[in-house]
N, C-alpha and C positions, 0 to 999 in steps of 0.2 A: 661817192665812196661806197663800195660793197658794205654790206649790213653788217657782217662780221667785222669786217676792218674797223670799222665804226664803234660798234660794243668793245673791241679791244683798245681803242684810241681813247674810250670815254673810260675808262678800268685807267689806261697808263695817265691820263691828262689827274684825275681823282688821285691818284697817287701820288705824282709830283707835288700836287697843290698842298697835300699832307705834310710833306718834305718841306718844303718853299715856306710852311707857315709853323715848322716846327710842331707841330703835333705827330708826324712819324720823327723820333730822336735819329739824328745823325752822330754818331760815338766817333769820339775822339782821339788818338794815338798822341802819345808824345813828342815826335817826331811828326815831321812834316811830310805828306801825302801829295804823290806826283799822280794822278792816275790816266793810263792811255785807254780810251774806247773806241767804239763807233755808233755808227746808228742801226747798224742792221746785223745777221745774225750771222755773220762771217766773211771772209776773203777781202778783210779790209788793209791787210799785213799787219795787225798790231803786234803778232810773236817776232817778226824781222824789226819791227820797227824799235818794242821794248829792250830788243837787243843794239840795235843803233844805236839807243839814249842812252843803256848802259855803259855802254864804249865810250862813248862821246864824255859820259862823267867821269869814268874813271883815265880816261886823259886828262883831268882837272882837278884829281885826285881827291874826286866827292864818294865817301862809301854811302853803299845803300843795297838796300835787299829788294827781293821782287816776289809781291804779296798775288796768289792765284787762288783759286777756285778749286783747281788742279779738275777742270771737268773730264768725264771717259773713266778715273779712278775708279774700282773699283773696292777703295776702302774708305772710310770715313776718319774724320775730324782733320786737327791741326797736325799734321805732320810738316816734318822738316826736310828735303828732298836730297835726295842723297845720287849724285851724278851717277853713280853707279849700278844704281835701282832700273826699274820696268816703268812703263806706261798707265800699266793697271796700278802699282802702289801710287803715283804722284801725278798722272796725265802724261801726256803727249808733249805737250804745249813748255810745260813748268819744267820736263826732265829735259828739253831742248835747249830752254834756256839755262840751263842750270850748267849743261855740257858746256855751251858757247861763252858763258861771261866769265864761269867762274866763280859767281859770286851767291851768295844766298840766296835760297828761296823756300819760300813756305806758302804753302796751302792749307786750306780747310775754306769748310762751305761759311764761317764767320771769317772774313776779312780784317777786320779788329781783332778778333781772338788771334788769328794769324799774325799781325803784327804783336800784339802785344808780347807774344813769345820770340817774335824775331829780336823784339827790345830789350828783350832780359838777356838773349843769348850773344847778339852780335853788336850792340850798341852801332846800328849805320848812322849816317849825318839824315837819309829820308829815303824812304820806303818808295819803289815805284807800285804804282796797284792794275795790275793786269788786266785788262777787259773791265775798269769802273764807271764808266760811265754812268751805269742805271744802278749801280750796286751803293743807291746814295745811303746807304746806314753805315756807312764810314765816309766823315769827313772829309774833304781833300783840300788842297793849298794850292794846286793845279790843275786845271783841266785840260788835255790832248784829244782832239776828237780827229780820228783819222775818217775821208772821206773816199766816194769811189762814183766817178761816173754814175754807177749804174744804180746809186742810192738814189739818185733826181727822177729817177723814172721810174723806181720803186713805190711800194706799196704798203701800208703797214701789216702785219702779222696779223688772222696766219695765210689771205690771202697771197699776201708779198713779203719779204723780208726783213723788212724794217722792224725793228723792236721798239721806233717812236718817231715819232714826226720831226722836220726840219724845225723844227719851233725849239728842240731840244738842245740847239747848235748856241741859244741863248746861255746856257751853263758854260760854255768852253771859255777858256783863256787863251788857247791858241787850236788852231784850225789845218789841219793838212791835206792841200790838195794835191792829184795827181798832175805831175807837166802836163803844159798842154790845157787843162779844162778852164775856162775861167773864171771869175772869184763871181761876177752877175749872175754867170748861168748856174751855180752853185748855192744861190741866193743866200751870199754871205755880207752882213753888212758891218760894218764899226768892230770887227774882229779881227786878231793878228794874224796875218796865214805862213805858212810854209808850203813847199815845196817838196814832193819827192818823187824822184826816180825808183823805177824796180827793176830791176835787171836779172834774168833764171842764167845764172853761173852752170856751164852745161861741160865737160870734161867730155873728152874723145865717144861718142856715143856707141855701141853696138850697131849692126847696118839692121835696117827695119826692126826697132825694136817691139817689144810692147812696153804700150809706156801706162802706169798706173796709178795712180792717186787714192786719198781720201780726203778732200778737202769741200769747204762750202759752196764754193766755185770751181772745178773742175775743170772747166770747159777753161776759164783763164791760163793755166798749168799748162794744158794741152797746144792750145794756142801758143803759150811761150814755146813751147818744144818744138811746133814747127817752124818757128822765128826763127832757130839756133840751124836750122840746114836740116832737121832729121824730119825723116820718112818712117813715121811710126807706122808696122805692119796691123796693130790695133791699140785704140785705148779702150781704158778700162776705170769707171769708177766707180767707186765704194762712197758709202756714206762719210761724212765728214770726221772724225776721229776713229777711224776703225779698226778695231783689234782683230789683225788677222788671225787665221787657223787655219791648221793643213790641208784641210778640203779646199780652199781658195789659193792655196801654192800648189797646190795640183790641176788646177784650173788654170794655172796663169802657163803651168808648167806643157799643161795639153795643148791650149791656146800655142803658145811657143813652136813646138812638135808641128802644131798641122798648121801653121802657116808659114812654118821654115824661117822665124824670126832668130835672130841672131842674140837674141840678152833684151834685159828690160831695162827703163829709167824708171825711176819714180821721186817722189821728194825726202829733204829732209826727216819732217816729220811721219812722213810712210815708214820712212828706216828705223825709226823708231820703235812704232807699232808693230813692225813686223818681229821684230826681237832675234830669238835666237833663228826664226825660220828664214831670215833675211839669207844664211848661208844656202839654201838650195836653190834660191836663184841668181845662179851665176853662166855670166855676167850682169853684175846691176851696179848701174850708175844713179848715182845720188846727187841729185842737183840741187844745189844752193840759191834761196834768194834773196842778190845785193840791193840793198834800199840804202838810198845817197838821199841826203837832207841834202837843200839847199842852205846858205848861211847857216851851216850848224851852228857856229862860234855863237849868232847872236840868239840864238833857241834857247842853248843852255844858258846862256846872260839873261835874257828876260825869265827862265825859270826860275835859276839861283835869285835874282832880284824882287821877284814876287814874294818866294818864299822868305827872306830879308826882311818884307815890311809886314811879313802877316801882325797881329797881333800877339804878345806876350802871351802864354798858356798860360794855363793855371795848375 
């Protein structure tokens, strides 16, 4: 292991061990704590996926709110997210979902202080918590560790991407692999798995587009988009949450011009980011990404049933 990797592994392993023996306090909500994470520093789907789970609950007519970080924001504490709002006031991530469910969400850099205001204001049945994984100073009642191929071959931070070792997959309650990889090569053991599909929902595309992102993985995006039939004239990426500016719609806008591209794609959350400058480049296609659990029905049974026997709070 690289020296770096190593002094970071031995920082996160000292951390945990804090956690695990109670001398770092894990705070408590009233309400029961679903949280989705992963193990590395992105492109795992957890915002497609937190939106699956939302759907999937409220077919079963469980309310619940969705506790974030709101990171890229641009302002600080617990705010309440308002569908309406920017990227800079609430993130990327949180105003996405906030569009898509319909249902509450709150951020702030304390995830407890965030619930705790979600509990005053909207009484849900339990809280999902965004990106929790390593965010152990709020307890949780579930653990979702979404996985990715290319976490097995990965590296921990700041060499490679991992934000912990496979050793961290011992916290989970249940486990999501992509089709296709399998549970050995995964080195999953005595854990529940799931299953999902990703599928980039692609609408009539412009011919050679430029197709552009700002995501942790980029290169995944791009690769979906020539999946879908399209001959992108170039791609383009930007750092993973990126707040565009006009200088960079003028770049995508020259690019276009002198390579005789026809209109750009880009994702969801790009549409986002881009905000009101989204209107000058047209045509732009905004592609969706579909994530299909396998056995939903039995994911949210063994959730709702964990949650069921935690113990009485106090």
């Amino acid at each position: 292991m690289n020296p770096l990797s190593a002094l970071y592994g031995a920082g996160i392993g000292l951390r945990n061990r804090l956690f695990d023996r109670g001398v770092l306090p894990a705070m408590r909500l009233e309400q029961p704590v679903v949280s989705v994470g992963n193990l590395s520093t992105g492109g795992a789907g957890k915002t497609p996926f937190v939106i699956a789970l939302g759907e999937l609950l409220k077919e079963r007519g469980v309310s619940f709110d969705v506790l974030s970080r709101g990171y890229g924001r641009k302002t600080r504490g617990v705010r309440i997210v308002d569908p309406r709002g920017s990227a800079s006031d609430f993130g990327d991530e949180p105003l996405l979902i906030a569009r898509k469910l319909g249902a509450p969400v709150v951020v702030g850099e304390s995830r407890y202080e965030a619930g705790r205001l979600a509990e005053q204001k909207f009484q849900a049945q339990l809280h999902l918590l965004d990106d929790g994984l390593q965010h152990r100073s709020l307890a949780r009642d579930f653990d979702i560790v979404l996985m990715t191929e290319a976490d097995l071959q990965d590296a921990l931070l700041p060499i490679g991407r991992l934000r912990e070792p496979m050793s961290a997959l011992r916290r989970a309650d249940a486990i999501l692999l992509p089709q296709g990889l399998a549970v050995e090569s995964a080195r999953i053991h005595e854990k529940p798995v799931w299953r999902v599909t990703r599928e980039l929902v692609l609408a009539e595309a412009p011919a050679s587009p430029i197709v552009f992102c700002g995501l942790a993985r980029p290169e995944q995006f791009f690769a979906q988009v020539r999946e879908c039939g399209v001959a992108p004239a170039a791609e383009v990426a930007f750092r993973d949450h990126h707040a565009y500016a006009d200088r960079e719609i003028q770049s995508l806008l020259t690019m276009k011009s002198k390579l005789g591209a026809q209109g750009f794609v880009t994702t969801e959350k790009d549409g986002i980011n881009l905000g009101a400058l989204r209107s000058q480049l047209e045509p732009l296609v905004v592609a969706t990404l579909k994530l299909t659990i396998d056995h939903p029905v039995t994911l949210v049974d063994t959730i709702l049933a964990r949650i069921a026997e935690r113990k009485p709070r106090s």
